[in-house]
Backbone as XML, in Angstrom:
<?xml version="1.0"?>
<chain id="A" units="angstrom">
  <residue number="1" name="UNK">
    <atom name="N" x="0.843" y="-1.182" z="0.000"/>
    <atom name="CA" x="0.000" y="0.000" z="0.000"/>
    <atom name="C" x="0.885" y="1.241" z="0.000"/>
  </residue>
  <residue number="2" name="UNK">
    <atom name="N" x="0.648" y="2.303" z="-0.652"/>
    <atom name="CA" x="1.036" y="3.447" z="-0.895"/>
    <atom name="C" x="0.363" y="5.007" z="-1.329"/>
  </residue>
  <residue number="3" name="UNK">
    <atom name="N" x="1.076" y="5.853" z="-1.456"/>
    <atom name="CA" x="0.663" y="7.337" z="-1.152"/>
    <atom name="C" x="1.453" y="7.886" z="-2.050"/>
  </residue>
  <residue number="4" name="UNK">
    <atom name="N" x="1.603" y="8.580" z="-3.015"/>
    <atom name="CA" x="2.374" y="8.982" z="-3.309"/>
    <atom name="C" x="2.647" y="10.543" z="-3.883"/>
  </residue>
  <residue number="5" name="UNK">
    <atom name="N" x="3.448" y="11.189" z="-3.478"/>
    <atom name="CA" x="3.105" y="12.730" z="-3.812"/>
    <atom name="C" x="4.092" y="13.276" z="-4.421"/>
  </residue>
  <residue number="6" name="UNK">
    <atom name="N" x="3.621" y="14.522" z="-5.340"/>
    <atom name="CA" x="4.507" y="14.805" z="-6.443"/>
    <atom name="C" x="5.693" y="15.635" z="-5.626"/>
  </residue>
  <residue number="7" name="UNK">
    <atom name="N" x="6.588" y="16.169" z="-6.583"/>
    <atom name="CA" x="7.384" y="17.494" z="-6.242"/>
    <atom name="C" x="6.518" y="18.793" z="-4.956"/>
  </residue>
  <residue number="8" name="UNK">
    <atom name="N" x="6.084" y="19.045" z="-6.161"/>
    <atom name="CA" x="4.849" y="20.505" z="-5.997"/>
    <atom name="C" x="4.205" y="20.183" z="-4.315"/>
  </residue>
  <residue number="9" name="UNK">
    <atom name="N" x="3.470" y="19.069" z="-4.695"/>
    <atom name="CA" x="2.058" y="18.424" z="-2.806"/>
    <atom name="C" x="3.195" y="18.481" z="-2.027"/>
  </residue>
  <residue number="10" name="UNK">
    <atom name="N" x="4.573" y="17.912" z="-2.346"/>
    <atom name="CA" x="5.540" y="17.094" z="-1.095"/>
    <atom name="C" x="6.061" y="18.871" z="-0.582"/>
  </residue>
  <residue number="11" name="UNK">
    <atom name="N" x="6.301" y="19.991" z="-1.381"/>
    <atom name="CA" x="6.638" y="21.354" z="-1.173"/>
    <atom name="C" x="6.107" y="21.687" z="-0.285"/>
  </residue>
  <residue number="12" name="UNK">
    <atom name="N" x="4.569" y="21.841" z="-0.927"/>
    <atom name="CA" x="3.628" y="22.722" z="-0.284"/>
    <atom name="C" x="3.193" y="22.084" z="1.263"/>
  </residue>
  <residue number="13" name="UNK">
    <atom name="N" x="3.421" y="20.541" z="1.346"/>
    <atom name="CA" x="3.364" y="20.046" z="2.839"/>
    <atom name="C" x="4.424" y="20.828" z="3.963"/>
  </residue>
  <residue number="14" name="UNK">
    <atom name="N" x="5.612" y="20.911" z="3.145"/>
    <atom name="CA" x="6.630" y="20.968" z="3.808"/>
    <atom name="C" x="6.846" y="22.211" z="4.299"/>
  </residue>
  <residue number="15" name="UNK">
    <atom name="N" x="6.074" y="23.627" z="3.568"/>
    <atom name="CA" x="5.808" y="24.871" z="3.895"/>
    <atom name="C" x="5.335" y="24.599" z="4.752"/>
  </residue>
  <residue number="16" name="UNK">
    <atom name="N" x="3.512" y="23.679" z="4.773"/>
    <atom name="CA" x="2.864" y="24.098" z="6.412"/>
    <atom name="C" x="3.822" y="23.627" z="6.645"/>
  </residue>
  <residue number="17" name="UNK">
    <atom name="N" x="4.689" y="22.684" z="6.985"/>
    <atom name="CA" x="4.923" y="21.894" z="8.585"/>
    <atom name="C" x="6.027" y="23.150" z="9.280"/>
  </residue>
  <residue number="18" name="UNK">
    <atom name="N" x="6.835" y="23.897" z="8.389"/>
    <atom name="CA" x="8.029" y="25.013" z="8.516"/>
    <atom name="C" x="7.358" y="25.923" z="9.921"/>
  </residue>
  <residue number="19" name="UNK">
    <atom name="N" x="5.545" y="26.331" z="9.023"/>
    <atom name="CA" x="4.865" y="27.359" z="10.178"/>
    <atom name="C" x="4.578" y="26.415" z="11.051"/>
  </residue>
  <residue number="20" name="UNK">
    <atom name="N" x="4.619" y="25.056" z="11.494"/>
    <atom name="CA" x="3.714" y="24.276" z="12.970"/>
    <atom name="C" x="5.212" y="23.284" z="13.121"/>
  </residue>
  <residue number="21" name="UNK">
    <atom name="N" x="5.844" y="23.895" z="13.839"/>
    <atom name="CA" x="7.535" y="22.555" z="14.199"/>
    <atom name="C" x="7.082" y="21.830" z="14.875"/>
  </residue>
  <residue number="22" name="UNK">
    <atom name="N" x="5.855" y="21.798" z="15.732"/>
    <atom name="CA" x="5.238" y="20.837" z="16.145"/>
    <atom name="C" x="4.900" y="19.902" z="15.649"/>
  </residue>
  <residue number="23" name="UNK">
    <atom name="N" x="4.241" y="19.999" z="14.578"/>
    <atom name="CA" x="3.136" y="18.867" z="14.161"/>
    <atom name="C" x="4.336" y="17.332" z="13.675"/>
  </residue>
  <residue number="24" name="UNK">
    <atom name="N" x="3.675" y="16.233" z="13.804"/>
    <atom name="CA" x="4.300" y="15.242" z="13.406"/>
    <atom name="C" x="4.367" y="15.018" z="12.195"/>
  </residue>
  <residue number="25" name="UNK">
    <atom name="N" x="3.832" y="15.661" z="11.236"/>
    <atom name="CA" x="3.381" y="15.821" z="9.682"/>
    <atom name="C" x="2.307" y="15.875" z="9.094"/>
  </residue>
  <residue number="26" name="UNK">
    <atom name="N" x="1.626" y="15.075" z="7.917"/>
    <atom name="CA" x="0.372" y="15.748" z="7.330"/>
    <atom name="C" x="-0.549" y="14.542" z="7.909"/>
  </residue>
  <residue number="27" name="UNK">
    <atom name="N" x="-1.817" y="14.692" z="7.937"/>
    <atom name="CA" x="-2.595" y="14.060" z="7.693"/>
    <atom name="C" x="-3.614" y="13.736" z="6.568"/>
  </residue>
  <residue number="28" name="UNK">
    <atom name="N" x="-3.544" y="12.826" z="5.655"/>
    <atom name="CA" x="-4.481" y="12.451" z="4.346"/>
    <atom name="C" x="-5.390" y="11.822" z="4.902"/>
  </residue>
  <residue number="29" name="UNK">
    <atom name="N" x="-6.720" y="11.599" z="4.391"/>
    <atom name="CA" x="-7.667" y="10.993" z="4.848"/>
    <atom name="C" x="-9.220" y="10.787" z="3.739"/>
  </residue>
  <residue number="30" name="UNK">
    <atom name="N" x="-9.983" y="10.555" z="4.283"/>
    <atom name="CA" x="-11.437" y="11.066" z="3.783"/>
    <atom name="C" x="-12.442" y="11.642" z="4.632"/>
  </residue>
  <residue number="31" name="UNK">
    <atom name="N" x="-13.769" y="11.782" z="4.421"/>
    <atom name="CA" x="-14.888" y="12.008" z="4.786"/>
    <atom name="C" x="-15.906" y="11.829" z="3.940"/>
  </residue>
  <residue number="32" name="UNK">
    <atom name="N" x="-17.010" y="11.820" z="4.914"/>
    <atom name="CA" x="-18.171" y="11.351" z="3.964"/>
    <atom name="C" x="-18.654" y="13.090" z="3.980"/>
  </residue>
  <residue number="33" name="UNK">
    <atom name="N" x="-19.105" y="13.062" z="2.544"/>
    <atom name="CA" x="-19.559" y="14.243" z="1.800"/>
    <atom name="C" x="-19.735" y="14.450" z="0.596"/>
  </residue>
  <residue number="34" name="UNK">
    <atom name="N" x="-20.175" y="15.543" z="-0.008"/>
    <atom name="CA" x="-20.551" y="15.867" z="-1.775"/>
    <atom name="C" x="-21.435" y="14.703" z="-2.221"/>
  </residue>
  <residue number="35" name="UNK">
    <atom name="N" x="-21.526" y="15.338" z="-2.862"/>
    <atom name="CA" x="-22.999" y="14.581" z="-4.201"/>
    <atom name="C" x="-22.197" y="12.675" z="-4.167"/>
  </residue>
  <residue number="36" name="UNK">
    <atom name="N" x="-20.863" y="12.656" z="-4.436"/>
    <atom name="CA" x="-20.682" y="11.483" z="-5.110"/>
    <atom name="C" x="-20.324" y="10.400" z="-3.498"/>
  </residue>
  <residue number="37" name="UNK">
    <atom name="N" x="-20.097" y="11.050" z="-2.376"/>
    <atom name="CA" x="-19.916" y="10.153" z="-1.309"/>
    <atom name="C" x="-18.911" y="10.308" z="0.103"/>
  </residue>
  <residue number="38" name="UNK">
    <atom name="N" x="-17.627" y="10.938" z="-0.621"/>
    <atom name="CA" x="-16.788" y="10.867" z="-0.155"/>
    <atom name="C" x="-15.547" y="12.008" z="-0.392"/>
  </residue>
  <residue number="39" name="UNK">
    <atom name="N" x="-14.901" y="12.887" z="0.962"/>
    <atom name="CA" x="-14.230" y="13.887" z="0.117"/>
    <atom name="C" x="-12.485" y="13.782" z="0.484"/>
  </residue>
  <residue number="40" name="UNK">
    <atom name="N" x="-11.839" y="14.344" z="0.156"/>
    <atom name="CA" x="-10.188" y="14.178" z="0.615"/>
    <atom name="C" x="-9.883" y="15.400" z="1.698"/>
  </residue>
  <residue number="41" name="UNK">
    <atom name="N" x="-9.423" y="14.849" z="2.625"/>
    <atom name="CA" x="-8.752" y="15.633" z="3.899"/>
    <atom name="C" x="-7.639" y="16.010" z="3.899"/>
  </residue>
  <residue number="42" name="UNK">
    <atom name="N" x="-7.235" y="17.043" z="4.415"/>
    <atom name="CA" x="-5.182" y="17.036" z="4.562"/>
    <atom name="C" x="-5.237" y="18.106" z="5.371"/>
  </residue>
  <residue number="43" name="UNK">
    <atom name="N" x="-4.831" y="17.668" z="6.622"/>
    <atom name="CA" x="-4.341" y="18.704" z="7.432"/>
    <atom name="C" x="-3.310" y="18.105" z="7.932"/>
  </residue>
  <residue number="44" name="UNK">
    <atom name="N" x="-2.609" y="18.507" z="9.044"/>
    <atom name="CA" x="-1.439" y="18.563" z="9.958"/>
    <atom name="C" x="-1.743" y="17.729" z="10.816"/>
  </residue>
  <residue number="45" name="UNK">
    <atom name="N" x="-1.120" y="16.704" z="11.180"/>
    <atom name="CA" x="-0.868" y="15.687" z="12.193"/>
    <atom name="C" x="-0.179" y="16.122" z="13.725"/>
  </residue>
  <residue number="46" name="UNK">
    <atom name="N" x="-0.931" y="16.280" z="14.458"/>
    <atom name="CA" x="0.058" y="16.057" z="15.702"/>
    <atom name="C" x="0.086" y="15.341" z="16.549"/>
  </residue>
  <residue number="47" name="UNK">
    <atom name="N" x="-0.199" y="14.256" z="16.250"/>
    <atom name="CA" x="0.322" y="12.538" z="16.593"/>
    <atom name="C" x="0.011" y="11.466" z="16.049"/>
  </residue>
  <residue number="48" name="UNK">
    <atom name="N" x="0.795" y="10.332" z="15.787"/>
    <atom name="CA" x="0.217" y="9.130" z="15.568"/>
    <atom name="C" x="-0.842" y="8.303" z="16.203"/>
  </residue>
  <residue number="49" name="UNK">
    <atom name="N" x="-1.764" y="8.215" z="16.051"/>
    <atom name="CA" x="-2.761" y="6.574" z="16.116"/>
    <atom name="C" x="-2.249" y="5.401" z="16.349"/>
  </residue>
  <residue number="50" name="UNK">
    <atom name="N" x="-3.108" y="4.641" z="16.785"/>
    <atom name="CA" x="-2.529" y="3.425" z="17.043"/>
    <atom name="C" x="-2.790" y="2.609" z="15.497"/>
  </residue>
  <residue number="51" name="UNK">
    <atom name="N" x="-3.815" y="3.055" z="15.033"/>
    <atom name="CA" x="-5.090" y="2.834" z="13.772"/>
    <atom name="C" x="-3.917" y="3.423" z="12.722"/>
  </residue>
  <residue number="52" name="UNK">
    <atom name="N" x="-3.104" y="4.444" z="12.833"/>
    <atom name="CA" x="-2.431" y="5.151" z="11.336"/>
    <atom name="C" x="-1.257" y="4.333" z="10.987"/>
  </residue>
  <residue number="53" name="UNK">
    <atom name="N" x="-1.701" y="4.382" z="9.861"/>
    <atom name="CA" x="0.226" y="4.348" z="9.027"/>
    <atom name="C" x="0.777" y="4.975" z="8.442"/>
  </residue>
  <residue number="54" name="UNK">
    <atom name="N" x="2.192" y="5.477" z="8.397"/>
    <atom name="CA" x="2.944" y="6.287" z="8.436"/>
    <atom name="C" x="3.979" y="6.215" z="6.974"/>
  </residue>
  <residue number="55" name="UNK">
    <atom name="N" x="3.285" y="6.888" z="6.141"/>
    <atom name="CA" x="4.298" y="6.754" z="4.842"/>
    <atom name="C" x="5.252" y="8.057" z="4.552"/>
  </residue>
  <residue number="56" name="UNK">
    <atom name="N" x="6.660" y="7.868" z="4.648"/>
    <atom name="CA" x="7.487" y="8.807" z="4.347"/>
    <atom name="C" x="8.100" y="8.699" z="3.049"/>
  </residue>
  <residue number="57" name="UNK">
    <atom name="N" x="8.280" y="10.078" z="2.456"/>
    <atom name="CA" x="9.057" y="10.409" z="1.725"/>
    <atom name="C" x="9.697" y="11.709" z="1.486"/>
  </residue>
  <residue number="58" name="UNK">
    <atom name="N" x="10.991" y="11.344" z="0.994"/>
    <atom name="CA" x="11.881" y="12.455" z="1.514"/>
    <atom name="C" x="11.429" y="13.555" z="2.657"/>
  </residue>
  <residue number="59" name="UNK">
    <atom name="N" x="11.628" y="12.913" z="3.822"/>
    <atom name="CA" x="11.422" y="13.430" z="5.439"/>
    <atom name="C" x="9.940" y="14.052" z="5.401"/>
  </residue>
  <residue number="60" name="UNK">
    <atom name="N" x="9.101" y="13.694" z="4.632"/>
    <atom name="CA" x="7.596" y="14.035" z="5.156"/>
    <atom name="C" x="6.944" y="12.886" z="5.481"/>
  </residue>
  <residue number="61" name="UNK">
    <atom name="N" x="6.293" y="13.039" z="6.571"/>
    <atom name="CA" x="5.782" y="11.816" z="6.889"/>
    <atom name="C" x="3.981" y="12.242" z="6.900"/>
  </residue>
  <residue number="62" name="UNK">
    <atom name="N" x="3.482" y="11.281" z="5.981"/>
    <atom name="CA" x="2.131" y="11.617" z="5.843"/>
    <atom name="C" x="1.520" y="10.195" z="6.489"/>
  </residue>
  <residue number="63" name="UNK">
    <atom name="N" x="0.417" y="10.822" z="7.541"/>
    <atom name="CA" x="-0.215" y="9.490" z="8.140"/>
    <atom name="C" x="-1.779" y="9.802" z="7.829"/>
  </residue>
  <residue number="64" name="UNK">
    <atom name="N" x="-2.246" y="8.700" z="7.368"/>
    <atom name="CA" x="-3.123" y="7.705" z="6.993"/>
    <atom name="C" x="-3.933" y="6.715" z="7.951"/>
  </residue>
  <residue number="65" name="UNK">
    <atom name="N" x="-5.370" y="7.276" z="8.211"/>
    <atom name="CA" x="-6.114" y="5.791" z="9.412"/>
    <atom name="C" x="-6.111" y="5.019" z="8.371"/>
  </residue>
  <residue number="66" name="UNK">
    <atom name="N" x="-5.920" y="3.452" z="9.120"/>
    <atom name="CA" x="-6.017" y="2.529" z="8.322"/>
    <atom name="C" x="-7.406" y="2.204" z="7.609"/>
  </residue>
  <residue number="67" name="UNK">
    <atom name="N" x="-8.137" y="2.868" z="8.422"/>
    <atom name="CA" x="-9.692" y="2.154" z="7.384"/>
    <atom name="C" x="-10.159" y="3.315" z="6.378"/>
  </residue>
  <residue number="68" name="UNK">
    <atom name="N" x="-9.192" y="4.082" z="6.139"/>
    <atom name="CA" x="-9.073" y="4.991" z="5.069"/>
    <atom name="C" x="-8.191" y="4.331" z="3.748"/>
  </residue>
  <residue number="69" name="UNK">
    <atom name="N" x="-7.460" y="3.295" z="4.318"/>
    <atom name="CA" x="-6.088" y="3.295" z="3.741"/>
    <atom name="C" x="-6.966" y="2.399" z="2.046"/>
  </residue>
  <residue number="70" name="UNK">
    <atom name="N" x="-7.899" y="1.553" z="2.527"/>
    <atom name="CA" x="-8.292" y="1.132" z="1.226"/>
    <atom name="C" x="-9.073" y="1.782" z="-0.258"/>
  </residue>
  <residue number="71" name="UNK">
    <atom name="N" x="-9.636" y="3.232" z="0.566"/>
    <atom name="CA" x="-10.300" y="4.149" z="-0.283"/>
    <atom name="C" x="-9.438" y="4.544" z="-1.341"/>
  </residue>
  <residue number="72" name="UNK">
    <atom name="N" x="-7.502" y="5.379" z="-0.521"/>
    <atom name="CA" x="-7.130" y="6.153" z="-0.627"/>
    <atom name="C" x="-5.471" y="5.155" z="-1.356"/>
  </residue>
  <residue number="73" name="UNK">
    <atom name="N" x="-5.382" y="4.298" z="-1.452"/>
    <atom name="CA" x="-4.552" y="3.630" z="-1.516"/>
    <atom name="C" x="-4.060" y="3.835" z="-2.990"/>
  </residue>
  <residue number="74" name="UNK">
    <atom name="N" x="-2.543" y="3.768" z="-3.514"/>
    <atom name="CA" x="-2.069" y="4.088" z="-5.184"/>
    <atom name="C" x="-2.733" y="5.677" z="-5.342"/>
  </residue>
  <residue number="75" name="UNK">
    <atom name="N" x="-2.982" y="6.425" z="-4.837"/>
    <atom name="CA" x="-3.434" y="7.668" z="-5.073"/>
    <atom name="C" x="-2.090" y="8.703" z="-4.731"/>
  </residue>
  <residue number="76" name="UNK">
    <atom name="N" x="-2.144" y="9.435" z="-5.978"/>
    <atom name="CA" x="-0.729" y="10.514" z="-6.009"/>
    <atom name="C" x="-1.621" y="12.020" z="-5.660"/>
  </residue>
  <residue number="77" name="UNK">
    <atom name="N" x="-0.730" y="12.307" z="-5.104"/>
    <atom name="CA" x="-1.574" y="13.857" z="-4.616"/>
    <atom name="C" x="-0.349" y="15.184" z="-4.933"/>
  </residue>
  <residue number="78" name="UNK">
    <atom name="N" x="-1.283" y="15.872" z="-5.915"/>
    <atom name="CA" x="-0.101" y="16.703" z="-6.569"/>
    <atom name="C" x="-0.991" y="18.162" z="-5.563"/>
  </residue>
  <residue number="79" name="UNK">
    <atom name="N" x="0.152" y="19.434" z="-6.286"/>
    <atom name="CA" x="-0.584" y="20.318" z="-5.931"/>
    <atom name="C" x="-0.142" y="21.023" z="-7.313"/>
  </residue>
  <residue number="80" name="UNK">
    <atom name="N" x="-1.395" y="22.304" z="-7.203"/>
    <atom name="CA" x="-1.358" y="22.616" z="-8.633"/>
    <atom name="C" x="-2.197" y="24.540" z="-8.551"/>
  </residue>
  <residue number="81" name="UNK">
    <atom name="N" x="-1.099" y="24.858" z="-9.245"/>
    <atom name="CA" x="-1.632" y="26.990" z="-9.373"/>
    <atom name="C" x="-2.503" y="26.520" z="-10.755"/>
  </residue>
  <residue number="82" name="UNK">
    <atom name="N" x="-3.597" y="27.476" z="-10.701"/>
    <atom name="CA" x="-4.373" y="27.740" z="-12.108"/>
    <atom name="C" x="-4.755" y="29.484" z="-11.447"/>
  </residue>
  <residue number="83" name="UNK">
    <atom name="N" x="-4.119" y="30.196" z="-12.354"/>
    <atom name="CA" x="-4.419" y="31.667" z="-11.618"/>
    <atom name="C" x="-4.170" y="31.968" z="-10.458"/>
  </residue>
  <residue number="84" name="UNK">
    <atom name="N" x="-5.354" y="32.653" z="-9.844"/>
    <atom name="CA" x="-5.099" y="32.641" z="-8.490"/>
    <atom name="C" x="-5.358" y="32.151" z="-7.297"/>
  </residue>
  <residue number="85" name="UNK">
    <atom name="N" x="-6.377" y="30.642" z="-8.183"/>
    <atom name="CA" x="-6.255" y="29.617" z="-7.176"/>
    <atom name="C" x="-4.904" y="28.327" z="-7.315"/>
  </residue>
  <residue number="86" name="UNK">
    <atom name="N" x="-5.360" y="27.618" z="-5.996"/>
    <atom name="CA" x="-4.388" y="26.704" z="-6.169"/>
    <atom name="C" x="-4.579" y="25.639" z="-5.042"/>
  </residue>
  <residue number="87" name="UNK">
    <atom name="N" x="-4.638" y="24.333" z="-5.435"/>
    <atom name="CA" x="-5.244" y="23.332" z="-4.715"/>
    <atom name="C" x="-4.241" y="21.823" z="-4.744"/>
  </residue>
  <residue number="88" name="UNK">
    <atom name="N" x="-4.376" y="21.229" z="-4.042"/>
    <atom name="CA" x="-4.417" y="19.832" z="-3.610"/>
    <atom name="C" x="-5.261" y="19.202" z="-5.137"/>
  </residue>
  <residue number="89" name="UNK">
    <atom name="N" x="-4.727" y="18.005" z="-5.799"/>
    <atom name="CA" x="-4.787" y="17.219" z="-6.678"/>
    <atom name="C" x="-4.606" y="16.098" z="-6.102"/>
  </residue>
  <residue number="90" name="UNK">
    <atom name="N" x="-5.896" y="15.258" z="-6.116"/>
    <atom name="CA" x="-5.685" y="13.392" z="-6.135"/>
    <atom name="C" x="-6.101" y="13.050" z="-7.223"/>
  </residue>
  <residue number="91" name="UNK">
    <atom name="N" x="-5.077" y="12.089" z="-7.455"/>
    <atom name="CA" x="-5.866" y="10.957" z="-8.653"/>
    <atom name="C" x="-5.556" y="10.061" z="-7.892"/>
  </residue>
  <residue number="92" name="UNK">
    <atom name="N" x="-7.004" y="9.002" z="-7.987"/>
    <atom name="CA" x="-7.328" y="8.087" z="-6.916"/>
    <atom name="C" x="-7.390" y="6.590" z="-7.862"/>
  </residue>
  <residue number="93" name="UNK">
    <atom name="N" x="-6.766" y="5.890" z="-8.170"/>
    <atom name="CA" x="-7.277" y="4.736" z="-9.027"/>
    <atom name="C" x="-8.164" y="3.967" z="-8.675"/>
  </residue>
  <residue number="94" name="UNK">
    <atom name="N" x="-8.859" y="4.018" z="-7.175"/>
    <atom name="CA" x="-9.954" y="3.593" z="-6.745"/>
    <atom name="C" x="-11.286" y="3.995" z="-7.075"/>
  </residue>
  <residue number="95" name="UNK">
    <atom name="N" x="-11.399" y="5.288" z="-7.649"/>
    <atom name="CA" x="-11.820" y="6.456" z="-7.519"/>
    <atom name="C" x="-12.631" y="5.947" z="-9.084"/>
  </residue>
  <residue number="96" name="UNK">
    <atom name="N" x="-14.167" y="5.583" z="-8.841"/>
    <atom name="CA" x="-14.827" y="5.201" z="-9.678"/>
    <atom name="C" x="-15.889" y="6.324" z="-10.468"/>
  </residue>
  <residue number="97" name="UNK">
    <atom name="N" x="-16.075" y="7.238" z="-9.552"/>
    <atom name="CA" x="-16.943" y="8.655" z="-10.144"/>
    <atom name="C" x="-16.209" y="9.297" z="-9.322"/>
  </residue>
  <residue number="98" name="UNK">
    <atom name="N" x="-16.508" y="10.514" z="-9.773"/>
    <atom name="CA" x="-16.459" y="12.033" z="-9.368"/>
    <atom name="C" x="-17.775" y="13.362" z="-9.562"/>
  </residue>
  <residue number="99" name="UNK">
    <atom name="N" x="-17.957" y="13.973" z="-9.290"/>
    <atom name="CA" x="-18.876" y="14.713" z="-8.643"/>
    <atom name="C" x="-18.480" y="15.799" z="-9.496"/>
  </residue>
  <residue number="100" name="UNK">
    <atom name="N" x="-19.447" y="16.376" z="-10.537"/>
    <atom name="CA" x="-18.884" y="17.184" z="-11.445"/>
    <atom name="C" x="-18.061" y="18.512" z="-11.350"/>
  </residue>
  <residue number="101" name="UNK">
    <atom name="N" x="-18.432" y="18.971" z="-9.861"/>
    <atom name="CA" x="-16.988" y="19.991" z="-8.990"/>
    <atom name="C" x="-15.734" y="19.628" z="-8.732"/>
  </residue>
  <residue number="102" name="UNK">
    <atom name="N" x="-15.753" y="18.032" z="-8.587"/>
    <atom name="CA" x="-14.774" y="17.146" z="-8.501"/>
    <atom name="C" x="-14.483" y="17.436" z="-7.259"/>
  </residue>
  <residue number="103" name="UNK">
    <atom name="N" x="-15.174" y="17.809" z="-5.837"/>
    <atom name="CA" x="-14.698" y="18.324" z="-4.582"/>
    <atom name="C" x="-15.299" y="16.318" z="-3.866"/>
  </residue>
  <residue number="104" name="UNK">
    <atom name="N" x="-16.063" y="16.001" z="-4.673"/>
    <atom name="CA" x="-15.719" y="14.387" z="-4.007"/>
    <atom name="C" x="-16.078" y="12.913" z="-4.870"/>
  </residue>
  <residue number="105" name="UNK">
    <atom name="N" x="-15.928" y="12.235" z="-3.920"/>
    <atom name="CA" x="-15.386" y="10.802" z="-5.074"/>
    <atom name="C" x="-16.329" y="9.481" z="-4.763"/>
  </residue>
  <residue number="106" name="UNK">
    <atom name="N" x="-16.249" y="8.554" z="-5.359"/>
    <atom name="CA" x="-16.888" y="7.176" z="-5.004"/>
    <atom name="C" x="-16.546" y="6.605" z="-5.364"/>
  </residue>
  <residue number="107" name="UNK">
    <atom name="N" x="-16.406" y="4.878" z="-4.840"/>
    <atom name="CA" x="-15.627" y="3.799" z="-4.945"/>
    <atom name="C" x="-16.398" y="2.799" z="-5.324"/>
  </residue>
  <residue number="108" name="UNK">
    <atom name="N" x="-16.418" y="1.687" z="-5.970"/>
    <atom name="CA" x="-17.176" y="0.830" z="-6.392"/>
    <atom name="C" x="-17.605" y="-0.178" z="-5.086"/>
  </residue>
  <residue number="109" name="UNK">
    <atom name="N" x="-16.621" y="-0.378" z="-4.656"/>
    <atom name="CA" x="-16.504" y="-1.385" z="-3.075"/>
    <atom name="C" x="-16.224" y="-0.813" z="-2.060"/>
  </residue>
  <residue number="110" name="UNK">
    <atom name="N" x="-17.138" y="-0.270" z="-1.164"/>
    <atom name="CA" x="-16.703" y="0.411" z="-0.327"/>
    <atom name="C" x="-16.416" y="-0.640" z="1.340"/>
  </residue>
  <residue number="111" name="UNK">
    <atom name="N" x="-14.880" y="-0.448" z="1.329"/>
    <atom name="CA" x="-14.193" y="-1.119" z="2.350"/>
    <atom name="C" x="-14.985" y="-1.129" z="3.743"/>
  </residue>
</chain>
């Protein structure tokens, strides 16, 4: 199982964590929400779970609850400027619809 994040997502993590020296790193996740079911989370971690797993790369450590881990699993999370917005990108290969805002997702089998 894996997570995987571009240049750009692995940056822009690494900015927040610069402002919070606290935090233990990011947190990825879901929630239930939007039209299609389900939406993507990312905030700041400040501790491990007994429930999380802990995927690093190059010194970011992004944790994951495990009963997330099957939704969210092979999913690369970029980040991305269009003007003067600029957002968080998943592509989810689990990820069977999308919600024509694309703010959430659905899975064929839900774990």
């Amino acid at each position: 199982m894996s997570i995987q994040l571009t240049d750009a997502a692995r940056q822009r993590m690494h900015d927040f964590l610069a402002k919070q020296p606290d935090a233990y790193g990011v947190r990825f996740g879901i929630r239930r929400t939007g039209c299609s079911g389900f939406g993507y989370t990312v905030d700041l971690a400040a501790a491990v779970a007994e429930n999380d797993t802990v995927f690093e790369q190059d010194g970011l450590r992004l944790v994951v609850d495990r009963k997330a881990l099957p939704f969210v699993d092979g999913t690369e999370i970029d980040f991305q400027r269009q003007g003067l917005n600029a957002s968080f990108v998943f592509r989810n290969p689990n990820a069977t619809g999308e919600c024509g805002c694309g703010e959430s997702f659905t899975v064929e089998t839900q774990a």
